[in-house]
C-alpha positions in Angstrom: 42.2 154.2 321.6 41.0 150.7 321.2 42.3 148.6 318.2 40.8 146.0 316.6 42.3 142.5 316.0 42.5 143.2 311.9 44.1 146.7 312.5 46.4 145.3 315.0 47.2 142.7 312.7 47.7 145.2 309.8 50.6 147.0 312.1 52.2 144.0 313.1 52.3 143.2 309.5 53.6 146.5 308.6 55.8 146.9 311.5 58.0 143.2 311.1 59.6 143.9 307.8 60.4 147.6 308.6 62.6 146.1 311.6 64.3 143.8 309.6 65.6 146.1 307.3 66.3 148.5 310.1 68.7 145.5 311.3 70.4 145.3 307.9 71.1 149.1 307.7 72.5 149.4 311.5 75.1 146.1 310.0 76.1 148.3 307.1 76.4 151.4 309.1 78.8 149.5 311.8 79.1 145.7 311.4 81.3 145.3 314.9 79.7 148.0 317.4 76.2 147.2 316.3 76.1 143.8 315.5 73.9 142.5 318.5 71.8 145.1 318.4 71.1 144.5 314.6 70.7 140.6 315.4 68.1 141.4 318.1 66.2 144.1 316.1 65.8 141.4 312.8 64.9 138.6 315.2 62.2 141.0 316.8 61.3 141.9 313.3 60.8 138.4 312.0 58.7 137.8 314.7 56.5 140.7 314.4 56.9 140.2 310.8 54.8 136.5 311.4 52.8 137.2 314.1 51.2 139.8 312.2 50.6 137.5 309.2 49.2 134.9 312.0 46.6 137.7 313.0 45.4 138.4 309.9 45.1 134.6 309.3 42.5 134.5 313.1 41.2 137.8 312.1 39.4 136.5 308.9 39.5 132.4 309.8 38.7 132.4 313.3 36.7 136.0 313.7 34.2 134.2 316.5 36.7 134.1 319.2 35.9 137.1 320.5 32.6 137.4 319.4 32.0 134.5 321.6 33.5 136.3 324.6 31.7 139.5 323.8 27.9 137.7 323.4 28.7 135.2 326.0 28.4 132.0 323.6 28.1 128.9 324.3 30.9 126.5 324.0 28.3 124.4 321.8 27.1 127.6 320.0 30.7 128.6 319.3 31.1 125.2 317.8 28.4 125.1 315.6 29.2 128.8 314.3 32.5 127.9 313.4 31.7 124.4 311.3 29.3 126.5 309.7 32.0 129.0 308.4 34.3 126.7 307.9 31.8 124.9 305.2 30.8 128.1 303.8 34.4 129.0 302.9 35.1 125.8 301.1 31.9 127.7 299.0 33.3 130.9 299.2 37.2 130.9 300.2 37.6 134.6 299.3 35.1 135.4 302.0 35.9 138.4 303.9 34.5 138.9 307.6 35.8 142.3 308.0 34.4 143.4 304.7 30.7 142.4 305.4 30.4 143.9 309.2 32.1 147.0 308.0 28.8 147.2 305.0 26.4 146.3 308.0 27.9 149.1 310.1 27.9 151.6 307.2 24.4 150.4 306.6 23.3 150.7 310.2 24.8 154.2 310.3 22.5 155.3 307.5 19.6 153.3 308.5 20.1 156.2 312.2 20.0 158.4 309.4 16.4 157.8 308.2 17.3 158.4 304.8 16.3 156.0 302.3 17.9 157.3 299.4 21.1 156.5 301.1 19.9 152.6 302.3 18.7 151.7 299.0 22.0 150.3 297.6 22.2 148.4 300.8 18.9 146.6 300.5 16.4 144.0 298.3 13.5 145.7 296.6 11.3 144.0 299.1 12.9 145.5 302.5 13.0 148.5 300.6 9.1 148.7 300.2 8.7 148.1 303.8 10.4 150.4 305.0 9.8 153.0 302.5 5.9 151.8 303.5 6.2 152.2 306.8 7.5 155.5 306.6 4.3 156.6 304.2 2.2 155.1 306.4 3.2 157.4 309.3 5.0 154.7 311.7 8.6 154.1 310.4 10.4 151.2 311.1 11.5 150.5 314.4 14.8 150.0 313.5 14.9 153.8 312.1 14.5 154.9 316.0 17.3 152.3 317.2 20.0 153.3 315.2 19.1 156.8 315.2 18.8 156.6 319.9 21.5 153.9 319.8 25.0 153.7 318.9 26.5 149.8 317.4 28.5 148.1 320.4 29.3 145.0 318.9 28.9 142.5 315.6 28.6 139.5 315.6 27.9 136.5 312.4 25.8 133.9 313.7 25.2 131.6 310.9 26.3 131.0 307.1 24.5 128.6 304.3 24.5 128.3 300.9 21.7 127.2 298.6 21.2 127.0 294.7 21.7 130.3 294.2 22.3 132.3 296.9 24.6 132.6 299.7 23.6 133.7 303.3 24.7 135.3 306.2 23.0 136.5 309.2 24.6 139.2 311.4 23.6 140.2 315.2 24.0 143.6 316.1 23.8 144.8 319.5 23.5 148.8 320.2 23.5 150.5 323.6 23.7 153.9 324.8 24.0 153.8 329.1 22.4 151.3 330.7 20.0 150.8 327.2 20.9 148.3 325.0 18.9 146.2 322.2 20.1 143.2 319.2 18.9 144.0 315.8 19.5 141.1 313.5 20.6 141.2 309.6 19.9 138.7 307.1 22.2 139.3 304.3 22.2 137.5 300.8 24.8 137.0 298.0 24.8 135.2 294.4 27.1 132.0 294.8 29.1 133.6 291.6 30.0 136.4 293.1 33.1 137.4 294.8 34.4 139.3 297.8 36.5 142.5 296.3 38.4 145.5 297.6 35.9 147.9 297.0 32.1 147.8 296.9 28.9 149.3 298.7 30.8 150.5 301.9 33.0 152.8 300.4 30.4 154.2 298.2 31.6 152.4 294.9 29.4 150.1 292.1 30.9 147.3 293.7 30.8 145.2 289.8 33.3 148.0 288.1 34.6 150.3 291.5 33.4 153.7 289.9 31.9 156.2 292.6 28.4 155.2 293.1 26.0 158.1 292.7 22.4 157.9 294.6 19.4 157.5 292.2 16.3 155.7 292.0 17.1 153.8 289.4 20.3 151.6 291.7 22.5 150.9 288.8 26.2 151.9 288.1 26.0 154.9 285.6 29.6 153.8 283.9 28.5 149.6 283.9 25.1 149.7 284.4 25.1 146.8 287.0 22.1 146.7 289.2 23.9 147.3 292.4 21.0 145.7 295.1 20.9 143.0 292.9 22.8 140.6 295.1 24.9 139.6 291.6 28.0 141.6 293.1 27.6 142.5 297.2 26.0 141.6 299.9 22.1 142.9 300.1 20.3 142.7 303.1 16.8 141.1 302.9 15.7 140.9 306.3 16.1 143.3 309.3 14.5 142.5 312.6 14.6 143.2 316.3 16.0 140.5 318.5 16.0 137.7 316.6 16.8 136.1 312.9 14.3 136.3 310.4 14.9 133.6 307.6 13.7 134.0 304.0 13.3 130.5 303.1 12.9 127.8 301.4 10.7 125.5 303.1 9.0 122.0 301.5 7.9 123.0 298.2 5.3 121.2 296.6 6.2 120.6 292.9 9.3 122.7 292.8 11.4 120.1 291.0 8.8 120.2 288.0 9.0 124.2 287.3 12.7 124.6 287.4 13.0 121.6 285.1 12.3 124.3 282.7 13.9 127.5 285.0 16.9 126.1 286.5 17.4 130.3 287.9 14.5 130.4 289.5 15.6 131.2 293.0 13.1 131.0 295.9 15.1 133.9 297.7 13.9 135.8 294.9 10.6 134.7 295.0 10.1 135.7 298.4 11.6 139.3 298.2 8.6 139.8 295.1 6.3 137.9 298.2 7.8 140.5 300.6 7.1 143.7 298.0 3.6 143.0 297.0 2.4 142.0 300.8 3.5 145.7 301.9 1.7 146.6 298.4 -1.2 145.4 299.2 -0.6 146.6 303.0 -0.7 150.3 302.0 -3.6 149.5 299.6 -5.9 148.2 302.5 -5.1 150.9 304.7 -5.5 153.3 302.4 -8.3 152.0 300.4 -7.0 153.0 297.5 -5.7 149.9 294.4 -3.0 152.3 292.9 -0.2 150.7 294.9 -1.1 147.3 293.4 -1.5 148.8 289.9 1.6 147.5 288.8 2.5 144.2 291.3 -0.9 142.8 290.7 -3.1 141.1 288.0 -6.3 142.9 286.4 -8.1 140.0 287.5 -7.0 140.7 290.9 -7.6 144.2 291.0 -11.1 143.6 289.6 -12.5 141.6 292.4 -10.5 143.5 295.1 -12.5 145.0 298.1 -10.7 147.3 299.7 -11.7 149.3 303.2 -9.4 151.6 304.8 -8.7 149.8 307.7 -7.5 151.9 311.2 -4.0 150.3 311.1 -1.6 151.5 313.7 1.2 149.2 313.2 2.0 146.6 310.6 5.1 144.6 310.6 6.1 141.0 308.7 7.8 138.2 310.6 9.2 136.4 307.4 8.3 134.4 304.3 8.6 131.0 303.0 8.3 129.4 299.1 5.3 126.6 299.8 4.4 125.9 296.4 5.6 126.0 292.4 3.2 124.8 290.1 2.4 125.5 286.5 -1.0 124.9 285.3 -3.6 127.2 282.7 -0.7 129.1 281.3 0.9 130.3 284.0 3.6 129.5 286.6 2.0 130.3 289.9 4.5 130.6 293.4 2.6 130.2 296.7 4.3 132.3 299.4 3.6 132.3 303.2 3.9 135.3 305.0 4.1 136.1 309.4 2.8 139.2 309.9 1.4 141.2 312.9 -0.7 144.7 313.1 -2.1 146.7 315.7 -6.4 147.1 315.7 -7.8 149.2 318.0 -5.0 148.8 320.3 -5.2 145.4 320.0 -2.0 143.0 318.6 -3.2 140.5 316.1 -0.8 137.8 314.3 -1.6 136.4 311.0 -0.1 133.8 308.3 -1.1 134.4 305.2 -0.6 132.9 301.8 0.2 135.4 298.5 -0.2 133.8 295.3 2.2 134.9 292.7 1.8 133.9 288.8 3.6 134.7 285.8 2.8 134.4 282.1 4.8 130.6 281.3 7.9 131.1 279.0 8.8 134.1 280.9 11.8 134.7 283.2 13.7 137.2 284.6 17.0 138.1 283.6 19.8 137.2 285.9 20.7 140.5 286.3 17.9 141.7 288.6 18.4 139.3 291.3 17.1 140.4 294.0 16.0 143.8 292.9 12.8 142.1 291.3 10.6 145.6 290.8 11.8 146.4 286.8 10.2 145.5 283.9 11.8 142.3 282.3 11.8 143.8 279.0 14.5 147.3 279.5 15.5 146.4 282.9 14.4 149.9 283.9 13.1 150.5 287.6 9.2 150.5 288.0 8.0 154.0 288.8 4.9 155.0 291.3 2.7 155.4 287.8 -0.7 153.8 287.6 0.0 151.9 284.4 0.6 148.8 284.1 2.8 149.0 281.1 6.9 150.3 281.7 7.0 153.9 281.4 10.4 153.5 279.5 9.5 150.7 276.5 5.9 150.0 277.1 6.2 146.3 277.9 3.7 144.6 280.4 4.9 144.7 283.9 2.6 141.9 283.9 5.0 139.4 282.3 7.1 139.8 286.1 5.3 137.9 289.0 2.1 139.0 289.8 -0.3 139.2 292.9 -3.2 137.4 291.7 -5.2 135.4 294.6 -4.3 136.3 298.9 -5.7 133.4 301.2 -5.8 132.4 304.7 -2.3 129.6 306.1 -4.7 127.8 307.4 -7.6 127.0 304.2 -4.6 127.4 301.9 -3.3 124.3 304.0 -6.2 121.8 303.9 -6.0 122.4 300.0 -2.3 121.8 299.9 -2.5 119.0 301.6 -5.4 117.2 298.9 -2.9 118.2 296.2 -0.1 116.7 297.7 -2.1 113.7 297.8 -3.0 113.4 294.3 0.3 114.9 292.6 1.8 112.3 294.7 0.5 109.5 292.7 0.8 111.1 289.4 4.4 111.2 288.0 3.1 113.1 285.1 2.8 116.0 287.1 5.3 115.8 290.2 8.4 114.7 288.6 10.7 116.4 286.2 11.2 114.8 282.7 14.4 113.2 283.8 13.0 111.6 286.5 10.5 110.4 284.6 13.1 108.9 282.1 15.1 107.3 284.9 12.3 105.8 286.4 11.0 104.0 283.2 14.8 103.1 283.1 14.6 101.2 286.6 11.1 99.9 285.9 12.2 98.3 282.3 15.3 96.7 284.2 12.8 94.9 286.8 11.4 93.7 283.5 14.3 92.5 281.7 16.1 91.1 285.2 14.7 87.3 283.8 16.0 87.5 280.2 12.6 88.1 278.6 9.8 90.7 278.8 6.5 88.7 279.3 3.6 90.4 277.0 1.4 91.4 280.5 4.6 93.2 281.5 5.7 94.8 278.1 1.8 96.4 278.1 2.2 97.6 281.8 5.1 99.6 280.9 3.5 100.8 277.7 0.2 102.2 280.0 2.8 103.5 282.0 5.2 105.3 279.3 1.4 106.6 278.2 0.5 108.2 281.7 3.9 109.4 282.0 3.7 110.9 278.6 7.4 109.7 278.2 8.2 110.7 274.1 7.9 108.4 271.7 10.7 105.7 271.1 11.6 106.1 274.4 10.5 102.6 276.0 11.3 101.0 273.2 15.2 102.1 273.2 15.4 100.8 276.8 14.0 97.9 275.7 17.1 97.5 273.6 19.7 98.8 275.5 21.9 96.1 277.7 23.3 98.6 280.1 21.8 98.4 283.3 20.8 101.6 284.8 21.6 103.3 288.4 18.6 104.1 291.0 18.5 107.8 291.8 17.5 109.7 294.7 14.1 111.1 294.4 11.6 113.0 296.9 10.5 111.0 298.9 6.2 110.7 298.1 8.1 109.9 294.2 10.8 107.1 295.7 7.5 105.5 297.8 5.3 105.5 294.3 8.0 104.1 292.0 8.8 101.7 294.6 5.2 100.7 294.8 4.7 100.6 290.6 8.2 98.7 290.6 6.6 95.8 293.0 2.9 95.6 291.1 5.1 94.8 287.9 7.4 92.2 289.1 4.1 91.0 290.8 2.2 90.9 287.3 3.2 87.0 287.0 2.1 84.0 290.0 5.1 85.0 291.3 8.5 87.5 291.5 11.3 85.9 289.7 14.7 85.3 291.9 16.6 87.4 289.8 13.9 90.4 289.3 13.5 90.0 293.5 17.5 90.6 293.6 17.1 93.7 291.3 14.5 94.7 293.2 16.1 94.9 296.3 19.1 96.7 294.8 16.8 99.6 293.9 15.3 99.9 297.0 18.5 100.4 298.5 19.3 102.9 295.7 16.4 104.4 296.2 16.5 103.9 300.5 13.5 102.4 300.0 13.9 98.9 301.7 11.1 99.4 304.2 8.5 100.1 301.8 10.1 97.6 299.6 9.2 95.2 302.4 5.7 96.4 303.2 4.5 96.7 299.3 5.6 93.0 298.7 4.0 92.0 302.5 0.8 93.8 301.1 0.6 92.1 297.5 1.7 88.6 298.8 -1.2 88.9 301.6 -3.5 90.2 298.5 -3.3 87.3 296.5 -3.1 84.8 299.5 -6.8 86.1 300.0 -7.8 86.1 296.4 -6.6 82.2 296.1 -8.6 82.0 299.5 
């Protein structure tokens, strides 16, 4: 029998202090025949006693060791995989290797299973609904048939992060069976509040309150009523995928700061699980021809102008999603989502990236509590059924008010129009930066102002055009006017720290020429702001202006 390096470690643990006190009995039974062999049985004790605690130390610290062996990793890989966990613990110290590949290997054992009932607790609502799809659609996952032909040789983490909300891991699994043998990676997802218990999905408990978990469709604890897939409590898996990772993730999102100024939860893990649910939504739908899958993801304005054709799908599989873009505009927040996906037509393999637009009604947002399992209705909590209404079934609130399906385009159109609005929201702080950056900005241009000891009249109305555009409230201006602190540059996106530093230069430049003392507090905000090169070319540009003006 082959034992592991944590259950060796658990005997040696086990095994030290037994022999210690077997020492101290063989004294007491007779101190002069058996005192050397009592001495040597406590010294072998001690030793097993800390060699054991040592193991369980590597087993959980140092877990790659042989993980590198078994994979043959890289030297450099092996580095970079252990400076990862090593920051990830500082995040999470109560972190527990062994815990999370002994979920993924009761997970992969149900996943050989096929039965879904049994994976659901394991998974986000969006894996769920694409592999529940699949199976509708008459060509089940591919990872159903791998577990199910393949038995799990090895585990293996290969990278940690953590982000505003969530933590992540990804596992590799590798599976062979004879001279067969294929990787299956795991992306796995956590809230950051969350810690790692004794007891939770792999032993079949709720893992919030540790009663016996009982499969139903609703995935909450019957005695707590925690939403077990929710993330809130254990790890979920999100992403599942032969050979290689497949990140959920967020990439450069055009005005996120501005939305979560007003929804500091909103989590772009989340958003792309709801991505995730309504793309194999709106999958079934076009196969099928049918809108009652969408019924309840999508809005009625959606569903109105929809054209559906059943289309001769063999195969449809998604290659992961990617928050693009948060904006909030004619009363709703909308969440732009790119999705990699592949299908089979006629035989032949086609790729696509595609762009689902999610909106919700503004002032909504979803309870904390549903995390990652993001099909319920906001209002009860309760799970949405496979009804055709588009009200909850349970307390009759809109299942509208969630995020909705409401526009699907094209990467590549979607692109070209991303790119003109990054232009213009660029140049307009009204829209691209939060209130408080708005606030602290003012703060730094009023300072530029003041740096001289007076506030000409041209440079008191420049600020008050730009309080104006930047629809600052009231009395703002006027109270930094007043105030004799003098303020801190901040970091900013970048397309912001380039126009402030820009607007900063036009008004020190409103006179014949920058003062020496607004030019020194110039400079210190460009290096606040790491903005000394285009500090350098905006006063280049101006200087050369007005040279030619004079001219």
């Amino acid at each position: 029998m082959k034992l592991n390096r944590a259950a060796l470690a658990a005997i040696l643990g086990v095994s030290g202090p037994m022999l210690v006190i077997t020492g101290f009995w063989l004294l007491g039974w007779n101190p002069v025949a058996s005192y050397f062999i009592a001495l040597a049985v406590m010294t072998f004790g001690t030793i097993v006693a800390i060699s054991g605690g040592m193991s369980r130390g590597r087993a959980e610290q140092q877990g790659l060791d042989v993980d590198a062996a078994r994979f043959m990793l890289t030297p450099e890989l092996y580095d970079q995989g252990a400076r990862a966990e090593a920051a990830f613990r500082v995040d999470e110290p109560t972190f527990s290797r062994a815990r999370l590949l002994a979920t993924a290997e009761t997970l992969a054992a149900r996943l050989g299973a096929g039965d879904l009932a049994a994976i659901h607790p394991f998974v986000s609502d969006g894996l769920f609904q694409r592999l529940s799809t699949q199976q509708r659609m008459g060509s089940p996952a591919a990872e159903f048939t791998v577990f199910a032909r393949l038995q799990v040789k090895g585990t293996m983490v290969t990278d940690f992060s953590v982000g505003s909300q969530y933590q992540s891991v990804q596992l590799r699994l590798t599976l062979g069976d004879g001279d067969e043998a294929q990787t299956v990676a795991l992306s796995f997802l956590r809230r950051r509040l969350a810690h790692t218990r004794a007891f939770g999905l792999a032993e079949s408990k709720c893992p919030h309150c540790g009663a016996p978990l009982e499969l139903s469709a609703t995935q909450r604890c019957r005695f707590c009523e925690a939403i077990v897939n929710s993330g809130a409590h254990d790890w979920v898996l999100v992403a599942l995928t032969p050979g290689v990772e497949t990140l959920t993730r967020q990439g450069d999102v055009l005005d996120l700061e501005n939305v979560r100024a007003l929804d500091p939860e909103l989590s772009a893990e989340e958003l792309c699980d709801r991505a995730t649910l309504t793309f194999w939504r709106w999958v079934e739908a076009r196969q099928s021809g049918v809108q009652r899958r969408l019924v309840r993801v999508a809005s009625q304005e959606f569903l109105e102008h929809l054209e559906l054709f059943p289309a001769p799908t063999g195969f449809v599989t998604n290659g992961g999603s990617e928050l693009r873009m948060l904006r909030s505009r004619a009363g709703f927040d909308e969440a732009h989502v790119a999705v990699r996906w592949a299908e089979a037509w006629e035989g032949e393999a086609r790729s696509h990236h595609t762009v689902f637009k999610l909106r919700r009604p503004l002032g909504k947002r979803a309870p904390s509590a549903m995390g990652l399992s993001t099909l319920r209705c906001l209002g009860c909590l309760a799970a949405v059924t496979d009804a055709e209404s588009p009200l909850c079934d349970y307390c009759g609130a809109s299942l509208q008010d969630a995020w909705c399906l409401f526009d699907v385009e094209p990467y590549a159109s979607w692109s070209e129009a991303a790119t003109a609005l990054r232009k213009a929201i660029g140049s307009d702080w009204s829209r691209a930066a939060t209130p408080a950056q708005r606030e602290a900005a003012m703060s730094l241009l009023v300072s530029v102002a003041k740096a001289d000891g007076a506030v000409p009249e041209d440079e008191r109305a420049r600020l008050d055009a730009i309080a104006d555009r930047w629809q600052l409230p009231p009395g703002q201006l006027q109270a930094m006017l007043s105030a004799t602190t003098v303020p801190t540059p901040l970091r900013l996106p970048r397309d912001l720290a380039v126009s402030l530093t820009q607007e900063l230069v036009q008004l020190a430049f409103l006179g014949d020429q920058i003062e020496p003392r607004e030019r020194k507090r110039l400079e210190a905000i460009a290096v606040g702001l790491g903005m000394e090169s285009e500090l350098s070319r905006s006063l280049a540009r101006l200087t050369a202006s007005r040279l030619k003006a004079r001219s």
